[in-house]
C-alpha positions in Angstrom: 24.2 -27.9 -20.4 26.4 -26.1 -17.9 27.4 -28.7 -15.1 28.0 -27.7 -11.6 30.4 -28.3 -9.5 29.9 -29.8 -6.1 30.7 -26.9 -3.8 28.5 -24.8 -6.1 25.2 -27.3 -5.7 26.2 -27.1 -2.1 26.3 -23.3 -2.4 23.0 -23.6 -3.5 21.3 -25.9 -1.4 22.7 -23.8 1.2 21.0 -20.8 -0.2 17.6 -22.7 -1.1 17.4 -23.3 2.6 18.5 -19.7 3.7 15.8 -18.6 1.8 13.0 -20.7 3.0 14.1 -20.3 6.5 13.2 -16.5 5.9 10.4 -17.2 3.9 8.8 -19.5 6.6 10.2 -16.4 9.2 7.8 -13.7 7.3 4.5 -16.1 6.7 4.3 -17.6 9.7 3.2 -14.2 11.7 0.3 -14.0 8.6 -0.4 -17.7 9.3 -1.0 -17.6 12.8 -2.9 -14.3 12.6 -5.4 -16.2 10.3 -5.5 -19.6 11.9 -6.1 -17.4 15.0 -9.3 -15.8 13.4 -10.9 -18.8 12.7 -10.6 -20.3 16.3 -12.4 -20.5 19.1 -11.8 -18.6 22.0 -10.4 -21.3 24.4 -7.8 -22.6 21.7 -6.8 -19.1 21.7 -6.5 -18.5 25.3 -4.8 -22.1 25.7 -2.0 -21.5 23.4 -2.8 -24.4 20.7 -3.3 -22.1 17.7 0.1 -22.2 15.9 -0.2 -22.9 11.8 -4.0 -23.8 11.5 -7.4 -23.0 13.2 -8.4 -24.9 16.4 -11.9 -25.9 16.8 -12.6 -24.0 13.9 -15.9 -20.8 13.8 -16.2 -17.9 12.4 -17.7 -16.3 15.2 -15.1 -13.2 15.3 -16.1 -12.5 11.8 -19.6 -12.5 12.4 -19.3 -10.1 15.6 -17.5 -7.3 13.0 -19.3 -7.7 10.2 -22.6 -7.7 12.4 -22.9 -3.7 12.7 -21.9 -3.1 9.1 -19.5 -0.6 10.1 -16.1 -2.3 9.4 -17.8 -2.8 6.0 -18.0 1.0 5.2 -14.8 1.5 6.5 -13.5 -0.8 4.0 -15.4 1.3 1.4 -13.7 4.1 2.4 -10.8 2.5 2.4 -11.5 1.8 -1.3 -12.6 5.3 -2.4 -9.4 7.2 -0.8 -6.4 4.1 -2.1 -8.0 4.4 -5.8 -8.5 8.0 -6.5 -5.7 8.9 -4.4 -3.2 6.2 -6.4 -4.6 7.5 -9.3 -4.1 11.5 -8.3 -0.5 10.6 -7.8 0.5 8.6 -10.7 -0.9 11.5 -12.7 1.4 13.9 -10.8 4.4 11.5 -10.4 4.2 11.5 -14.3 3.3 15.1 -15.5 6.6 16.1 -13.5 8.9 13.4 -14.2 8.3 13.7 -17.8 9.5 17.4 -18.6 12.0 16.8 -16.1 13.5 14.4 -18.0 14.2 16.6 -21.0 17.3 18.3 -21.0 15.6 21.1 -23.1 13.5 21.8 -20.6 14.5 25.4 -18.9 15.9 25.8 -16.0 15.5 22.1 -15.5 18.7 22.1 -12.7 17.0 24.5 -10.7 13.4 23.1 -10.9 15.3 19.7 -9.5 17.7 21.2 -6.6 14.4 22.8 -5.6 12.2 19.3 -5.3 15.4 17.4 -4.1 15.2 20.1 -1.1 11.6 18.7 -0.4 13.3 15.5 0.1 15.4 16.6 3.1 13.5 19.1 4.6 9.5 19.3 6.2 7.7 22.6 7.9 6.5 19.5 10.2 3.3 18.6 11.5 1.9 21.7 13.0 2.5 24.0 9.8 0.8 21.3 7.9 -2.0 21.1 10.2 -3.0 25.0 10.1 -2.3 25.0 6.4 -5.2 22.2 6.1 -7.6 24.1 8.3 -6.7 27.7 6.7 -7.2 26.1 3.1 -10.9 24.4 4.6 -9.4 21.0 3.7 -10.8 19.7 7.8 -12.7 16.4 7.6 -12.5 16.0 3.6 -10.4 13.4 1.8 -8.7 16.2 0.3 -6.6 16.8 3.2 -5.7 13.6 2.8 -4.7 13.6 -1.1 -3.2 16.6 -1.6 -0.8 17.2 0.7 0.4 13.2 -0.7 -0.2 14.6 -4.5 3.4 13.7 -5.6 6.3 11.7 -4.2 9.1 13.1 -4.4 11.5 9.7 -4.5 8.9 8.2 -7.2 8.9 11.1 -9.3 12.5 10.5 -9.9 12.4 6.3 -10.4 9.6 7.4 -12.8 12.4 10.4 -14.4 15.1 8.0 -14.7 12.7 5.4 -16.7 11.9 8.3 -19.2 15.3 9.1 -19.6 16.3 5.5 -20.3 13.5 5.0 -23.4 14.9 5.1 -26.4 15.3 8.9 -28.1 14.6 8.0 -31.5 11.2 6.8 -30.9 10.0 10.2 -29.8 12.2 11.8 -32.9 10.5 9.8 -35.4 7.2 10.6 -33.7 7.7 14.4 -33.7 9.0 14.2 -37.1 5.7 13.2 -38.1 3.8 15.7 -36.3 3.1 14.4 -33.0 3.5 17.0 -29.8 5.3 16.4 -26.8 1.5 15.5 -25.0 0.9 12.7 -27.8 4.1 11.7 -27.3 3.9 10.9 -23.7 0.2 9.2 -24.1 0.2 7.6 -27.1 4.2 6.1 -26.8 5.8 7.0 -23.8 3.2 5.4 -21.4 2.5 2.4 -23.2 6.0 1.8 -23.1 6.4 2.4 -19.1 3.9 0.2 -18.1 6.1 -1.9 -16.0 6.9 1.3 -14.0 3.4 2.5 -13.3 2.4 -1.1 -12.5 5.3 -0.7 -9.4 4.3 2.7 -8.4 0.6 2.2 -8.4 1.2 -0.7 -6.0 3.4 2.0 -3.8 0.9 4.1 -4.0 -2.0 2.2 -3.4 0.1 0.2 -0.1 0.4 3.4 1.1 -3.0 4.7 0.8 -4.6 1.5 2.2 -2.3 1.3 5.3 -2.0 5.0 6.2 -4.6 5.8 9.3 -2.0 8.9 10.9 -3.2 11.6 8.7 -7.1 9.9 8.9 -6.6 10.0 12.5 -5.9 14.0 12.4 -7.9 15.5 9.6 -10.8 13.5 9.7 -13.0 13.5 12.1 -16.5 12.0 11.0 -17.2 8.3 11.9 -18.7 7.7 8.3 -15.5 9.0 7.0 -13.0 6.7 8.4 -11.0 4.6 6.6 -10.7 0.8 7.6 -7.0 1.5 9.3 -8.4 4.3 11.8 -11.2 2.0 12.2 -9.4 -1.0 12.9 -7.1 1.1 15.4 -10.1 2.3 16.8 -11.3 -1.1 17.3 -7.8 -2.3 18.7 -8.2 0.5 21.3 -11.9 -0.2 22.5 -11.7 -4.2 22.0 -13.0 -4.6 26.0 -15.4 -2.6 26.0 -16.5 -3.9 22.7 -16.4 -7.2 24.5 -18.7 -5.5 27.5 -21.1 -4.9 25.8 -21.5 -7.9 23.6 -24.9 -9.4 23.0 -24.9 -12.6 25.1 -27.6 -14.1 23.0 -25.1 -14.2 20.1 -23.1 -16.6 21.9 -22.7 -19.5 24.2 -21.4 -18.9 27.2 -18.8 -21.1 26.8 -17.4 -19.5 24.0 -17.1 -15.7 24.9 -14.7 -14.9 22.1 -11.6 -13.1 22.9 -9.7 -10.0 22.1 -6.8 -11.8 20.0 -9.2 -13.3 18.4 -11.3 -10.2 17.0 -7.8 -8.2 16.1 -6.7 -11.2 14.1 -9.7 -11.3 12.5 -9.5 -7.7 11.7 -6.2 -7.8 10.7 -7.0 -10.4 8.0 -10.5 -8.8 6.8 -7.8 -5.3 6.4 -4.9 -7.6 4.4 -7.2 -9.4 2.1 -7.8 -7.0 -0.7 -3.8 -6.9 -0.7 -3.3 -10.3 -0.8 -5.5 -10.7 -3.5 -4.0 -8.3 -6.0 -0.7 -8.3 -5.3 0.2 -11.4 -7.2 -1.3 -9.9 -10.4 1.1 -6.8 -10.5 4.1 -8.7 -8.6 5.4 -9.6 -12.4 5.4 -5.6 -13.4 6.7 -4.3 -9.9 9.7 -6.5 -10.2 10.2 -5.4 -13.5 9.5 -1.9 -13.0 11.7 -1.3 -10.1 14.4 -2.4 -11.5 14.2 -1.1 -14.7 13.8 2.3 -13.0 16.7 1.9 -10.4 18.8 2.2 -13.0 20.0 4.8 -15.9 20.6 3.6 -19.1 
């Protein structure tokens, strides 16, 4: 047993309490949020909600759910973070993989060419006539493949490749197998870490993106739970307006910062649910793929 010196179980300490000082720093906003939710409307207007609900309802919920139409924005939502996450981990890995293969020809060029795609952009207005001209408008298409590959992934996922072990594909093509059994039946058992981390890049990305929703599609049964809940962040008043009064007391009118926080919580959930089951493999995976060797 290695014994520690007093400055270093001070060092320590010291560092335990650093980090829950930022810990209790990044939860707290989520804390309040959701304690906020599930409070009524004068706690919320008084001040008194800090780290759990006040005079506890779940009226906000009930006003968004009511209408169904958060519901199949969250559906949406759902459709375009799975196929799109899966669209680009295909991509991500049918380019990283030749281009980790010095045999590969003109394998410098091919990667000064992607690296430029890195720096530079035509912008937004060249994307957006390219996505009209291609008939892409109001499709989740417009959406996926202009996002097919990124560019920064591609190479984490190149780097991981090019740190596997060579003789396990040598001993494989020595006994027959081609370069596409190679990668299905070896090399991506073997980098499941990595895809764990980049699906969850992916799929983060996906379920929080609303800009390009907000620009390419344009039907209301179409939006994604983001537009939607910006939407809804926009119109909250009038929302509020027009209200059914029969719903509620009159007493307990419930309040703008109390629907958004409930809205924010109903668009986290699904992340806050999965991410502990992949946070073992995205640790992993990033670092494994940060570096060569």
């Amino acid at each position: 047993m290695i014994k520690t010196t007093l400055a270093g179980r001070l060092g320590y300490s010291l560092m335990y309490a650093m980090l829950a000082v930022c810990g209790f720093c990044a939860l707290y906003p989520l804390v309040q949020v959701i304690a906020a939710s599930f409070s009524s409307s004068r706690a919320i207007s008084s001040g008194e909600v800090y780290l759990w609900p006040v005079e506890f309802t779940v009226l906000n919920y009930h006003i968004l759910l009511k209408d169904g139409a958060i519901l199949g924005a969250l559906k949406n939502t759902v459709i375009v973070t799975v196929f799109g996450t899966l669209f680009n981990i295909t991509a991500t890995v049918l380019a990283a993989y030749p281009l980790s293969k010095p045999r590969l020809m003109g394998r410098n060029s091919l990667l000064m060419v992607i690296t430029f795609t890195m720096l530079f952009t035509g912008g937004l207005i060249p994307h957006f006539i390219l996505i009209k001209t291609l008939g892409l408008m109001n499709t989740y298409w417009a959406l996926w493949l202009p996002a097919l590959i990124s560019t920064y992934n591609m190479f984490v996922m190149k780097t991981y490749f090019e740190g596997l072990p060579v003789e396990v594909e040598e001993s494989a093509s020595m006994d027959g197998a081609g370069d596409w059994t190679v990668l299905t039946k070896i090399i991506l058992p073997l980098s499941k870490p990595m895809l764990a981390a980049l699906s969850l890049f992916y799929a983060v990305y996906w379920w929080n993106s609303y800009f390009n929703v907000l620009i390419y599609i344009s039907s209301a049964r179409k939006a994604t739970m983001m537009l939607k809940l910006y939407q809804m962040l926009q119109g909250m008043n009038d929302k509020l307006q027009n209200l059914d009064t029969a719903v509620v007391s009159v007493n307990d009118i419930p309040t703008p910062e109390g629907l958004k926080a409930a809205a924010i919580f109903i668009a986290l959930l699904p992340i806050l649910c999965f991410y502990p089951f992949l946070q073992k493999h995205f640790v992993k995976g990033v670092l494994i793929g940060s570096v060569k060797g």
